[in-house]
C-alpha positions in Angstrom: 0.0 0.0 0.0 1.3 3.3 -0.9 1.3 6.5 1.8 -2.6 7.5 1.3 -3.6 3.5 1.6 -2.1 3.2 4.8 -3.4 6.6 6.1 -7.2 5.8 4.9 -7.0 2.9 6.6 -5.7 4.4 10.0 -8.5 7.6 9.9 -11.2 5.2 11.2 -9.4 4.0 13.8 -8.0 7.6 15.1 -11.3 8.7 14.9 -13.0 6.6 17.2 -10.4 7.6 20.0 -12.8 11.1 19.7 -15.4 10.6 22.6 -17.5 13.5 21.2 -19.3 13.3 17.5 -18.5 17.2 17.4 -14.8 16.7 17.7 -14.9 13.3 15.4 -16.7 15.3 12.6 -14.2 18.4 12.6 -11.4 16.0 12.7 -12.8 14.0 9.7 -13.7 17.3 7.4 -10.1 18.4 7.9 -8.3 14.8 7.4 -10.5 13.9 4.2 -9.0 17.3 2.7 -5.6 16.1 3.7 -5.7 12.7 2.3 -7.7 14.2 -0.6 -4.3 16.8 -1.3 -1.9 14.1 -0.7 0.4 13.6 -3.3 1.6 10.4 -4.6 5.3 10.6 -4.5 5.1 12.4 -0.6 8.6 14.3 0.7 9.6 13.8 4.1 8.5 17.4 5.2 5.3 16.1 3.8 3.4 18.2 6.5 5.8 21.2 5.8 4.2 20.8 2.6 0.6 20.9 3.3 1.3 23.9 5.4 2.6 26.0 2.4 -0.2 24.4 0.0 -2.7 25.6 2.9 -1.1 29.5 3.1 -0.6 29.6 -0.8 -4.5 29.1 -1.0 -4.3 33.0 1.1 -6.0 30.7 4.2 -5.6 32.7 7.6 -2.7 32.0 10.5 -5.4 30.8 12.9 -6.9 28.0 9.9 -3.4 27.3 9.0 -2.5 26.3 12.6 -6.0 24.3 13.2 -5.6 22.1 10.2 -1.9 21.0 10.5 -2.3 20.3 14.2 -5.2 18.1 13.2 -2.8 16.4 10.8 -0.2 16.6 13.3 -1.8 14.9 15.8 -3.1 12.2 12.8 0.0 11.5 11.5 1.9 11.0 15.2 -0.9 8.6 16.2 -0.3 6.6 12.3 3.4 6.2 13.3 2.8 4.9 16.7 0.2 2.2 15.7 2.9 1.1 12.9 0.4 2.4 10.2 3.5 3.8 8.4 7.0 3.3 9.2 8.1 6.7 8.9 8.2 9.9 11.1 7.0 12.9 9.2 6.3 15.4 12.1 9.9 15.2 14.2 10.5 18.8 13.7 7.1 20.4 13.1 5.3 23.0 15.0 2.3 24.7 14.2 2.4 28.3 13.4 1.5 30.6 15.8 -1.2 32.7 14.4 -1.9 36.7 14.1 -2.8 38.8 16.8 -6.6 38.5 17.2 -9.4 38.3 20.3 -6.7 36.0 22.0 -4.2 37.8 24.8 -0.3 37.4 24.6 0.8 34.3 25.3 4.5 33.8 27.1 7.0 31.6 26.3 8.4 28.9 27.9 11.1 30.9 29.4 8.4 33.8 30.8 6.3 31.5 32.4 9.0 29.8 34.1 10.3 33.5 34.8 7.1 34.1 36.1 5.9 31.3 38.7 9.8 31.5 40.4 8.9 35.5 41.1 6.8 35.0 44.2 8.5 34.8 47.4 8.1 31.1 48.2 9.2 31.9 51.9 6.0 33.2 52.7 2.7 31.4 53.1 1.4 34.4 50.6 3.8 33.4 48.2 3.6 30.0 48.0 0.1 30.6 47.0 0.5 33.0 44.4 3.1 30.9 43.1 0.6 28.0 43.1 -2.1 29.9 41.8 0.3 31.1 38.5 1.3 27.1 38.0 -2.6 26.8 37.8 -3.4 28.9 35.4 -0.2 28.8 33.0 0.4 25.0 32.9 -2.7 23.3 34.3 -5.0 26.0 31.6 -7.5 26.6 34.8 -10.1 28.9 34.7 -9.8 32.3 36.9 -13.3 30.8 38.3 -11.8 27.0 38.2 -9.0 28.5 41.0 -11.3 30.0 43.0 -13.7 27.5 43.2 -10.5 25.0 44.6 -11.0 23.5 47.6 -8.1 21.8 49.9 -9.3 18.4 49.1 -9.2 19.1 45.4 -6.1 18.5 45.0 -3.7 15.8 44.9 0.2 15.1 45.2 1.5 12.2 43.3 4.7 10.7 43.0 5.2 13.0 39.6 2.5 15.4 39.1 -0.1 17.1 41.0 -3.9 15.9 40.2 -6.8 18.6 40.8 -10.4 17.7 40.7 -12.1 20.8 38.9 -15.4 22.5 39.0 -15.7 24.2 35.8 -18.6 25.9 34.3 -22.2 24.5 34.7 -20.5 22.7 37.7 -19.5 20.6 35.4 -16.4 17.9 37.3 -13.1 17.4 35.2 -9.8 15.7 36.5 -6.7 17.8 35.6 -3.4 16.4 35.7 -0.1 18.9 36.3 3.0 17.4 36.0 6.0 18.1 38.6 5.7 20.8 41.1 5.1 19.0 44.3 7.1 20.1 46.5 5.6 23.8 45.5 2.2 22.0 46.6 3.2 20.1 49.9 4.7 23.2 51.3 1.6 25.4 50.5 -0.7 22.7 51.6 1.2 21.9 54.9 -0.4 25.2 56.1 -3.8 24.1 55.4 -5.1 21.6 58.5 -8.8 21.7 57.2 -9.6 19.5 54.3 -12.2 21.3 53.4 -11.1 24.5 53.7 -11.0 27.0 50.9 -7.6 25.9 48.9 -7.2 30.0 48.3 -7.6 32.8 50.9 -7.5 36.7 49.9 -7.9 39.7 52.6 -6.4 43.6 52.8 -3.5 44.4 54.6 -1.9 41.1 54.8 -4.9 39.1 56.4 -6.6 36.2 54.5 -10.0 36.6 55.9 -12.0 35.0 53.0 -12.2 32.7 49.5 -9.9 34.2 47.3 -12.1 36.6 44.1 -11.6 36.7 40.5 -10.3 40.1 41.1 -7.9 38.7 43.0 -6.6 36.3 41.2 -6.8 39.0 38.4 -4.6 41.6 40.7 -2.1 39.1 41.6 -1.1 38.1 38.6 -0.6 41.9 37.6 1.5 42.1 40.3 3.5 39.7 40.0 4.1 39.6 36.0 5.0 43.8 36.8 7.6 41.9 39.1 9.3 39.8 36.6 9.0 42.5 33.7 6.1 41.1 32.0 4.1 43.6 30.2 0.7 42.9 28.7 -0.6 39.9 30.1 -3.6 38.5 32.4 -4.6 35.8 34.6 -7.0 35.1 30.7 -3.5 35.1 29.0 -1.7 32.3 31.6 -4.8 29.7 30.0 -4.0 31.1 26.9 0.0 29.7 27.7 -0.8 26.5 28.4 -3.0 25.7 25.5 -0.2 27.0 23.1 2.6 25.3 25.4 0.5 21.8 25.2 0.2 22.5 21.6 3.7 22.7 21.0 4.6 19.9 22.8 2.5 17.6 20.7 -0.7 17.3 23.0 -3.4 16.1 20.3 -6.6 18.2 20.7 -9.1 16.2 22.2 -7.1 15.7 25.0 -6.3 19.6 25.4 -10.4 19.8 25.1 -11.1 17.8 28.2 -7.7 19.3 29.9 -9.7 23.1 29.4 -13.0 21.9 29.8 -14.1 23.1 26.8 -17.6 21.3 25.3 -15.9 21.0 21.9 -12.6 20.5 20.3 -14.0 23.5 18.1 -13.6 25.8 20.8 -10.3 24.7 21.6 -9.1 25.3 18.4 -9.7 28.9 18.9 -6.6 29.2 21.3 -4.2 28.3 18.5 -5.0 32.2 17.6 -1.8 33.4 19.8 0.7 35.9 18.5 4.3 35.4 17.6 
């Protein structure tokens, strides 16, 4: 079987890994226009390819980056299940797309320049520190972190599980992986299990559950800190979408990780600036 043949006969199987008939069928539409451009003789930078095919049809940044992730994620799950015996994604990434409704995202670097600016020695900075791991690798809701209670969350031997009360109080289990020491410390302090995971007050007193506005001041503060300009506690969820998208997480699984109802919403945090 040539390249296509073997691909037509994985799509089935990749899309029944889709829990949701939203997801499968925006997955399909964009695979059956891949397999439907594929040429016969394919280079190895075949996705490379079908990126420059997709933005000499004039196609925006933001439809660019959705359609080769979905191939992305297609062809990386093709390889694995020994559909084809070639890599052709090893040094992809998706393009980051135009400046649009979405906030600036950071970089790798200015997150991790970021969550090491609060004073850890304090029981104030532990927290903010938390909170900023929340939101810029575990993609959490400003609502999702206040919501937290102590018994939400989890230490494991390499990651940190949170049980999270999204919208519609809807329940979704969100894995973040390392930080525990960051999380024993800060919950240490907390004797109640049931206890609000996040306290906020005036004049150095936590009185009550930490607010949105909070949250929203504290990560002004501290992104002023570590000469950060332009961003939000909005813009941290934004960093971990594009971060997981980078890294290879296929969309679906960023779509339960947000708690978004559709892998079409999700795709709308691809539309990050350079």
């Amino acid at each position: 079987m040539d390249l296509r043949e073997q691909l037509e006969v994985a799509l089935p199987r990749f899309l029944r890994r889709c829990d949701a008939s939203s997801t499968q069928l925006a997955y399909k539409r964009e695979l059956v226009r891949f397999l439907a451009w594929l040429q016969d003789d394919p280079t190895e930078e075949l996705i490379f390819d079908y990126q420059d095919h997709l933005r000499s049809r004039g196609l925006g940044s933001t439809t660019v980056r959705w359609r080769t992730t979905v191939v992305r994620a297609f062809l990386q799950f093709a390889e694995r299940r020994k559909y084809i015996n070639q890599s052709l994604v090893d040094d992809f990434k998706p393009p980051r797309g135009k400046t649009g409704f979405a906030p600036r995202v950071l970089t790798q670097a200015e997150l991790d320049r970021l969550i090491a600016t609060p004073d850890r020695r304090t029981r104030r900075g532990k927290r903010d520190a938390l909170i900023l791991v929340l939101l810029g690798v575990g993609g959490l809701r400003v609502g999702d972190v206040c919501r937290l209670n102590v018994e939400d969350i989890t230490p494991q031997d390499e990651r940190v599980v949170l049980l999270v009360q999204g919208k519609r109080k809807k329940e979704r289990v969100v894995p973040i992986p390392g930080y525990l020491d960051l999380v024993r410390g800060y919950l240490a302090s907390w004797p109640e299990a049931r206890a609000p995971m996040f306290l906020g007050g005036h004049q150095g007193r936590e009185l009550k559950r930490l607010t949105v506005s909070g949250v929203n001041y504290l990560v002004r503060q501290q992104a002023e800190a570590a000469v950060i300009a332009g961003i939000s506690a909005h813009s941290l969820r934004h960093t971990a979408a594009s971060l997981a998208v980078e890294e290879g997480v296929p969309l679906h699984r960023l779509r339960d990780k947000l708690g978004h109802s559709s892998v079409l919403v999700t795709s709308r945090y691809l539309h990050i600036e350079s």
